[in-house]
MITIBA-323816 format. One record per residue: residue in one letter; x, y, z of N, C-alpha, C, CB in turn. Coordinates in nm, 2 decimals. Each point is the difference from the previous one (the first is absolute). Glycine has a CB too. Layout:
# residues N
> a | X | Y | Z | X | Y | Z | X | Y | Z | X | Y | Z;
...
END
This chain:
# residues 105
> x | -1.19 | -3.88 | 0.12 | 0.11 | 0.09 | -0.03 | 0.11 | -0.03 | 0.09 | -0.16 | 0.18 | -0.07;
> x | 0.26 | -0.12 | 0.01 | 0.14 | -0.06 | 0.09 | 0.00 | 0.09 | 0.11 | 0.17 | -0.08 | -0.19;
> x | -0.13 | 0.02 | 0.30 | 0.04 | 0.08 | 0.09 | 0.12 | 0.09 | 0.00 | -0.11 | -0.16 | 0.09;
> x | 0.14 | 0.31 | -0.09 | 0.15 | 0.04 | 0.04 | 0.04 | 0.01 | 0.13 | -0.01 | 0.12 | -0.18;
> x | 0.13 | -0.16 | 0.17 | 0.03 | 0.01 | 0.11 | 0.14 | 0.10 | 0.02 | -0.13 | -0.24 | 0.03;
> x | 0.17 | 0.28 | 0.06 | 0.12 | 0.11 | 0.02 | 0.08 | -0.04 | 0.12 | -0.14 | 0.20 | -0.10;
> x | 0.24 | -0.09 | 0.09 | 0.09 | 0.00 | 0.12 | -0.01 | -0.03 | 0.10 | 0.04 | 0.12 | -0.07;
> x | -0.18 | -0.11 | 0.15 | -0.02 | -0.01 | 0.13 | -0.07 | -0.12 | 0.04 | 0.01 | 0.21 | 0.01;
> x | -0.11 | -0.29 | -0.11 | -0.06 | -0.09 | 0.01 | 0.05 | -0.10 | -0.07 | -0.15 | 0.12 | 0.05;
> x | 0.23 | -0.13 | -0.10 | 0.06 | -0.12 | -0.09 | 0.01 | -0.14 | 0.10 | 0.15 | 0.18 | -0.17;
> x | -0.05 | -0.16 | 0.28 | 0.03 | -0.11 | 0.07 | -0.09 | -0.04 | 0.06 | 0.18 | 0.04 | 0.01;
> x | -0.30 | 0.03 | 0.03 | -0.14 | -0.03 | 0.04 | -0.07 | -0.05 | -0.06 | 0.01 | 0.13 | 0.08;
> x | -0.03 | -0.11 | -0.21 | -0.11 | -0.05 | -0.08 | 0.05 | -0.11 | -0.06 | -0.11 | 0.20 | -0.05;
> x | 0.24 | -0.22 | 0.01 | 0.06 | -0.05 | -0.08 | 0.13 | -0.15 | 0.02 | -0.09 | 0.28 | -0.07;
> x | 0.15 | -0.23 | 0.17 | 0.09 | -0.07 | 0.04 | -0.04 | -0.07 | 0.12 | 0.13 | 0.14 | -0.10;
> x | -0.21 | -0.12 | 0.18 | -0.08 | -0.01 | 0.13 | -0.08 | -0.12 | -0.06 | 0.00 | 0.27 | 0.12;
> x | -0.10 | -0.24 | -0.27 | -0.11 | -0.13 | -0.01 | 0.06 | -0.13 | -0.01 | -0.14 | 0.13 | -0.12;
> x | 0.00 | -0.18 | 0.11 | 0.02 | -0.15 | 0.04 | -0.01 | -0.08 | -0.19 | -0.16 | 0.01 | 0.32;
> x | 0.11 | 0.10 | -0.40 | 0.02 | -0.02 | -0.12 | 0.09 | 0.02 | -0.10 | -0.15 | 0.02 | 0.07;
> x | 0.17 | -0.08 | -0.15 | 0.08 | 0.00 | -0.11 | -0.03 | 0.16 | -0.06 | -0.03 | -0.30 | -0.04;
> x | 0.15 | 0.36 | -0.02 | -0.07 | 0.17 | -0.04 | 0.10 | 0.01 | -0.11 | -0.10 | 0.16 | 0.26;
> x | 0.04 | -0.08 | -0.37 | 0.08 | 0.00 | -0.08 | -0.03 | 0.21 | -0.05 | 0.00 | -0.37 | -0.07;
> x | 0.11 | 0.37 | 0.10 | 0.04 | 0.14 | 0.02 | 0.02 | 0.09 | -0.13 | 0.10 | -0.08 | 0.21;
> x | -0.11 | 0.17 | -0.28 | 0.01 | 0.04 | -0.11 | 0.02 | 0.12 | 0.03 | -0.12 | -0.15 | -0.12;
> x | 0.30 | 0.20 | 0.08 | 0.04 | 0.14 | -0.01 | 0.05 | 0.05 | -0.12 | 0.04 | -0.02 | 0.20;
> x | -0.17 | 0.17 | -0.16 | 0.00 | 0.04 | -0.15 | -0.01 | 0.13 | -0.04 | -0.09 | -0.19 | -0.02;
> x | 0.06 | 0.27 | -0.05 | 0.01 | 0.16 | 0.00 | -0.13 | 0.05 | -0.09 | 0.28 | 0.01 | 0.02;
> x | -0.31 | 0.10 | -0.04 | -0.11 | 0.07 | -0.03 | 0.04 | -0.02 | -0.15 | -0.06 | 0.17 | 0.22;
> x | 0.23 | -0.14 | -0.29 | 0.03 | 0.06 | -0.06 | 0.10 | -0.10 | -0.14 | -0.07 | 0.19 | 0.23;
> x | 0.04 | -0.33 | -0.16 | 0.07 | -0.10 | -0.05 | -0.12 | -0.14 | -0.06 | 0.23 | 0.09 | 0.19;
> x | -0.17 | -0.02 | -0.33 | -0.10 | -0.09 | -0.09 | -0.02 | -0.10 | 0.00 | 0.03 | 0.08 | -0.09;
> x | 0.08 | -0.16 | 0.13 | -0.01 | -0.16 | 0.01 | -0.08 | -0.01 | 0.11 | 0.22 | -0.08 | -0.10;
> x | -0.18 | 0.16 | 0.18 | -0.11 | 0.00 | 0.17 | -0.18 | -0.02 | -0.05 | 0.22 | 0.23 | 0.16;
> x | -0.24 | -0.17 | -0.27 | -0.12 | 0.02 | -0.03 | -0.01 | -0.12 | -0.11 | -0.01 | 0.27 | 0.08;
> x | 0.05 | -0.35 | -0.10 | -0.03 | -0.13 | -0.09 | 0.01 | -0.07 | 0.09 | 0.06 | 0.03 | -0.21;
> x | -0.02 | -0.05 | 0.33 | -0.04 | -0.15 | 0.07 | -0.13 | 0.06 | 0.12 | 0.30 | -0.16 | -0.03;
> x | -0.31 | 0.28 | 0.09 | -0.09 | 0.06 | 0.02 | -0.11 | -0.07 | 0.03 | 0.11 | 0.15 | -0.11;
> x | -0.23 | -0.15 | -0.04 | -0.11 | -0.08 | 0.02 | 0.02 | -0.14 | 0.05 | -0.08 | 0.14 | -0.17;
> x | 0.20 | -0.19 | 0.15 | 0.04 | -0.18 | 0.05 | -0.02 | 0.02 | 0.16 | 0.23 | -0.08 | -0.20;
> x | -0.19 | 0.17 | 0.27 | 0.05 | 0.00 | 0.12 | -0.18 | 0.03 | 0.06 | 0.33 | 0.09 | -0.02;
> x | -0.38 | -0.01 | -0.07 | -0.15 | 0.02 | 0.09 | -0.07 | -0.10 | -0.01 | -0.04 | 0.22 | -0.03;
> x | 0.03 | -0.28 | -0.09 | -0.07 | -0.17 | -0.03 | 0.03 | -0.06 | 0.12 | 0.04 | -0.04 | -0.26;
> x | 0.08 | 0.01 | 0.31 | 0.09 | -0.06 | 0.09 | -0.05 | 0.01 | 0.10 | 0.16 | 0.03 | -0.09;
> x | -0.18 | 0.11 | 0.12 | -0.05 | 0.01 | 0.14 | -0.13 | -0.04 | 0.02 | 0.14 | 0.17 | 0.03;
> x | -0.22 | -0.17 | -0.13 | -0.16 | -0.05 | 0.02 | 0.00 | -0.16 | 0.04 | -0.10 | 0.19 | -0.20;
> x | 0.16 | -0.24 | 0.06 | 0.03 | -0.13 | -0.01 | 0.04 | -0.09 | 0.12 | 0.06 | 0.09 | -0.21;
> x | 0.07 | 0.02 | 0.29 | 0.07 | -0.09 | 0.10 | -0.05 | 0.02 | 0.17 | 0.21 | 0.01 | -0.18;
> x | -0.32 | 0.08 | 0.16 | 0.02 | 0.08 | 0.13 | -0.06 | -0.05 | 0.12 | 0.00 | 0.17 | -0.13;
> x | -0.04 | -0.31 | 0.12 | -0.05 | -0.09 | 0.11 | 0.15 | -0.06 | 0.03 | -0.28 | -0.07 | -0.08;
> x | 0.35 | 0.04 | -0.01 | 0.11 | -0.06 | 0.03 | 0.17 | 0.07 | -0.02 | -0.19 | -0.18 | -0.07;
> x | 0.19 | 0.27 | 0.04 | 0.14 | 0.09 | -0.01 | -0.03 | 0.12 | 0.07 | 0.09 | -0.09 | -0.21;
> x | 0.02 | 0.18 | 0.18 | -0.03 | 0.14 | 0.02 | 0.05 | 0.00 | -0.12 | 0.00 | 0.09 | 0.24;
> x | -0.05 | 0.05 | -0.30 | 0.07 | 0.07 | -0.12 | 0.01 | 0.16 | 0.03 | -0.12 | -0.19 | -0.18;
> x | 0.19 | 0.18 | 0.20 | 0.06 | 0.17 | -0.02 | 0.10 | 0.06 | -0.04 | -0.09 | -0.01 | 0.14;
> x | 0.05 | 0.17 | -0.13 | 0.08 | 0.05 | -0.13 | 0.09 | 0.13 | 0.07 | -0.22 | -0.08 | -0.22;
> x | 0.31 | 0.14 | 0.15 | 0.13 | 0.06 | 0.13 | 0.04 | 0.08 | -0.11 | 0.11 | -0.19 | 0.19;
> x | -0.13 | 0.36 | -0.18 | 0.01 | 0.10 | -0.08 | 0.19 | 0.01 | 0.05 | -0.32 | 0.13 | -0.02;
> x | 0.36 | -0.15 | -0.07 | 0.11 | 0.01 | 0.02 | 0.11 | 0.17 | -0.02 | -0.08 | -0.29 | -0.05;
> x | -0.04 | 0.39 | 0.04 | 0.07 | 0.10 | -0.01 | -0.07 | 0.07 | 0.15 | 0.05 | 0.01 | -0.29;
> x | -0.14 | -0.04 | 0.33 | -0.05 | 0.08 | 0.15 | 0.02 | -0.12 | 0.09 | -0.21 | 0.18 | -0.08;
> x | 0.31 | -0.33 | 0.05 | 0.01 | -0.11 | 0.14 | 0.18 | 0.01 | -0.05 | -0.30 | -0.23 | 0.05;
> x | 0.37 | 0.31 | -0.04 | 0.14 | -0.03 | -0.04 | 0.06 | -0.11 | 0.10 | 0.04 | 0.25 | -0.08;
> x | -0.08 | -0.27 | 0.23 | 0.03 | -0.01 | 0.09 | 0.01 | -0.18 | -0.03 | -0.08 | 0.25 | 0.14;
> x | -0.07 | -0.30 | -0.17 | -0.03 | -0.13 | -0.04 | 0.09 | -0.02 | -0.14 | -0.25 | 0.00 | 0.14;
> x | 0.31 | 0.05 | -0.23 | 0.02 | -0.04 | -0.12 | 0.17 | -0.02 | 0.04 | -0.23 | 0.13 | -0.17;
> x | 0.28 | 0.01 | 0.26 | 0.12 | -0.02 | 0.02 | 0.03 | -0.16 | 0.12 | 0.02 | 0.32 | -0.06;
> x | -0.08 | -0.34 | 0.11 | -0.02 | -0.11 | 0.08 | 0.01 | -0.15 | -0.08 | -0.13 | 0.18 | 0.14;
> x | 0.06 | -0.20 | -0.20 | 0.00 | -0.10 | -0.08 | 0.05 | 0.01 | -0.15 | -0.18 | -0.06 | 0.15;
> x | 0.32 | 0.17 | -0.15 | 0.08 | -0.01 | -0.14 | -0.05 | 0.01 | -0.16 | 0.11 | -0.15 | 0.16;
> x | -0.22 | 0.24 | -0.12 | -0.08 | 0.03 | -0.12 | 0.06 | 0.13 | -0.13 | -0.20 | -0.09 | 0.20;
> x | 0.25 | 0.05 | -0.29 | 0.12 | 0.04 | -0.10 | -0.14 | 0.03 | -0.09 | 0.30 | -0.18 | 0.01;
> x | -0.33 | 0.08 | -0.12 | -0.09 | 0.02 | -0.10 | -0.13 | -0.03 | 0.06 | 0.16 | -0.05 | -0.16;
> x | -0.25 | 0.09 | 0.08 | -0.16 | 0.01 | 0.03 | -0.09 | -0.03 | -0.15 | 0.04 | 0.21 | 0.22;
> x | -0.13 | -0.30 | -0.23 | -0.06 | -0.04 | 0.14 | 0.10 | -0.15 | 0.00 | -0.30 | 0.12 | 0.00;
> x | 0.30 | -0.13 | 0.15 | 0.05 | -0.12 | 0.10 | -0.14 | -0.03 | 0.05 | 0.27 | 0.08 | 0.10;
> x | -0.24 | -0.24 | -0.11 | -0.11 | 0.00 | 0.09 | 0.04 | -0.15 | 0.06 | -0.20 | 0.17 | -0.14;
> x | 0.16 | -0.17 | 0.32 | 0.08 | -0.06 | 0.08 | -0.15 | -0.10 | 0.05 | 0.25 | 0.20 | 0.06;
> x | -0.15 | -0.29 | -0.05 | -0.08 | -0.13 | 0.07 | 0.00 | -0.02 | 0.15 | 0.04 | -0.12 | -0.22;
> x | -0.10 | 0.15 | 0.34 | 0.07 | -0.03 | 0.12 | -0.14 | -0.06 | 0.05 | 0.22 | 0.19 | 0.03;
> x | -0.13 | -0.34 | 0.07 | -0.05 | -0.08 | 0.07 | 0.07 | 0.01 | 0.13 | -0.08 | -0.12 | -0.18;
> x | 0.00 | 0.13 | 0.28 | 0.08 | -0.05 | 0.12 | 0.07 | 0.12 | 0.03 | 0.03 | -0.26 | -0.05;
> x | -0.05 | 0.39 | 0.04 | 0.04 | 0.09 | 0.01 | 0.16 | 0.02 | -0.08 | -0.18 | 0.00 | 0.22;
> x | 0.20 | -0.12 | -0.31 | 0.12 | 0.00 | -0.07 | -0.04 | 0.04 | -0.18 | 0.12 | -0.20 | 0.21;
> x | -0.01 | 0.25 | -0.29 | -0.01 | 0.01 | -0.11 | 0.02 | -0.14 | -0.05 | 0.05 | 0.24 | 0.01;
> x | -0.16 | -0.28 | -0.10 | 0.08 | -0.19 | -0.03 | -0.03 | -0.01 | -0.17 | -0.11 | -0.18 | 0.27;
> x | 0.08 | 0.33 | -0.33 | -0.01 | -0.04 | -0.17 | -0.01 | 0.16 | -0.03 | -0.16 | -0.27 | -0.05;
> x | 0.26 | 0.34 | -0.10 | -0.04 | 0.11 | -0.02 | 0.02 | -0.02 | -0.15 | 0.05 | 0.12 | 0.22;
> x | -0.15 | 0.00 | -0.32 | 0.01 | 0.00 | -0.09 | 0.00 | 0.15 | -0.08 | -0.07 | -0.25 | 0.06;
> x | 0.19 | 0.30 | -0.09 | 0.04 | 0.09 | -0.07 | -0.04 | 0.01 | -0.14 | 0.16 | -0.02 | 0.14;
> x | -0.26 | 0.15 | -0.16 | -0.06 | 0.03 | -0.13 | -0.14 | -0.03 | -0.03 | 0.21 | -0.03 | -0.06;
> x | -0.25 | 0.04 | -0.06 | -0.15 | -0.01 | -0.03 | 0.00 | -0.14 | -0.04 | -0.07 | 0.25 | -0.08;
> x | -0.05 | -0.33 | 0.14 | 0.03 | -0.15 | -0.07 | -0.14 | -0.05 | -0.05 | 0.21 | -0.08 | 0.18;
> x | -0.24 | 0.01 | -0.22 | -0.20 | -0.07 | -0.01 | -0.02 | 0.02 | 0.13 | -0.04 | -0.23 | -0.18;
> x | -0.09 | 0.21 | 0.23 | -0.07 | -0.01 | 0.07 | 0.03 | -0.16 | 0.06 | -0.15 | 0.20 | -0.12;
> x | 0.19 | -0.27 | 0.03 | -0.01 | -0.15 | 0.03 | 0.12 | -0.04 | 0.06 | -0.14 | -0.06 | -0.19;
> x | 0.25 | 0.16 | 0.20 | 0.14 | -0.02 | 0.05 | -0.04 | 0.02 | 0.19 | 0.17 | 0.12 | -0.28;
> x | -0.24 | -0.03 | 0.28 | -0.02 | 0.06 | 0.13 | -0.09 | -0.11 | 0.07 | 0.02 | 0.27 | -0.09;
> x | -0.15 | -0.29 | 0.05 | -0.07 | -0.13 | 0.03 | 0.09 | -0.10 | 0.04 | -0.16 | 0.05 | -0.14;
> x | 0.26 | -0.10 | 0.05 | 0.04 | -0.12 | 0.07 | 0.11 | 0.04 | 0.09 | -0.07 | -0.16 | -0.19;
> x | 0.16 | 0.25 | 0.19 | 0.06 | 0.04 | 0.14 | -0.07 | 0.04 | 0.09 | 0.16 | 0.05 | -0.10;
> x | -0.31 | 0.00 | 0.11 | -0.05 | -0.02 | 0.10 | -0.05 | -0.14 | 0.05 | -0.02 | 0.21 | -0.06;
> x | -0.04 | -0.27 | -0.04 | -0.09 | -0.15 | 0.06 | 0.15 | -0.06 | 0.04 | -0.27 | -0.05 | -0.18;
> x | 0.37 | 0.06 | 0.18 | 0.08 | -0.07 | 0.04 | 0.04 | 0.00 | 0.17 | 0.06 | 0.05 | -0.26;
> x | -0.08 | 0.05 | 0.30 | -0.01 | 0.09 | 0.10 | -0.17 | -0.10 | 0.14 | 0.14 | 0.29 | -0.25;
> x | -0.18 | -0.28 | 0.15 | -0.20 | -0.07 | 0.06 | 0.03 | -0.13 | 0.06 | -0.18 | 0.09 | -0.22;
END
């Protein structure tokens, strides 16, 4: 399962690793959020020796979404090296997200 992460632990869990993480902000209430959804938990099973995958409620983490310029949802951000280095706006395959991650490995 994906990890969430919030306000307070983000730069800890997230920005701080030594892994590749690919961040998914999203809402309870946003449909498209809920069609790439199952992608992002696959993901996290799939990647979790080698990425992080986590996920950032973007109506109870305002703090993290206002921070990294988050307009539409779901966003979902690619950060290495404690830098943002790939993002992709909207619902996409599963196979779009795979290879911006393995890109990342």
């Amino acid at each position: 399962m994906a990890l969430a992460v919030n306000d307070s632990n983000f730069e800890e869990v997230v920005l701080k690793s030594d892994k590749p993480a690919m961040v998914d902000f999203w809402a309870e209430w946003c449909g498209p959020c809920r069609m790439v959804a199952p992608y992002v938990e696959q993901m996290s099973d799939e990647y979790k020796d080698k990425a992080l995958v986590v996920k950032v409620d973007v109506d109870n983490c305002p703090g993290i979404a206002s921070k990294f310029g988050i307009r539409n949802i779901p966003t979902i951000l690619f950060i290495k090296g404690g830098q943002v280095v790939d993002k992709q706006v909207g619902a996409v395959p599963k196979s779009s997200l795979v290879a911006k991650l393995e890109a990342l490995l």
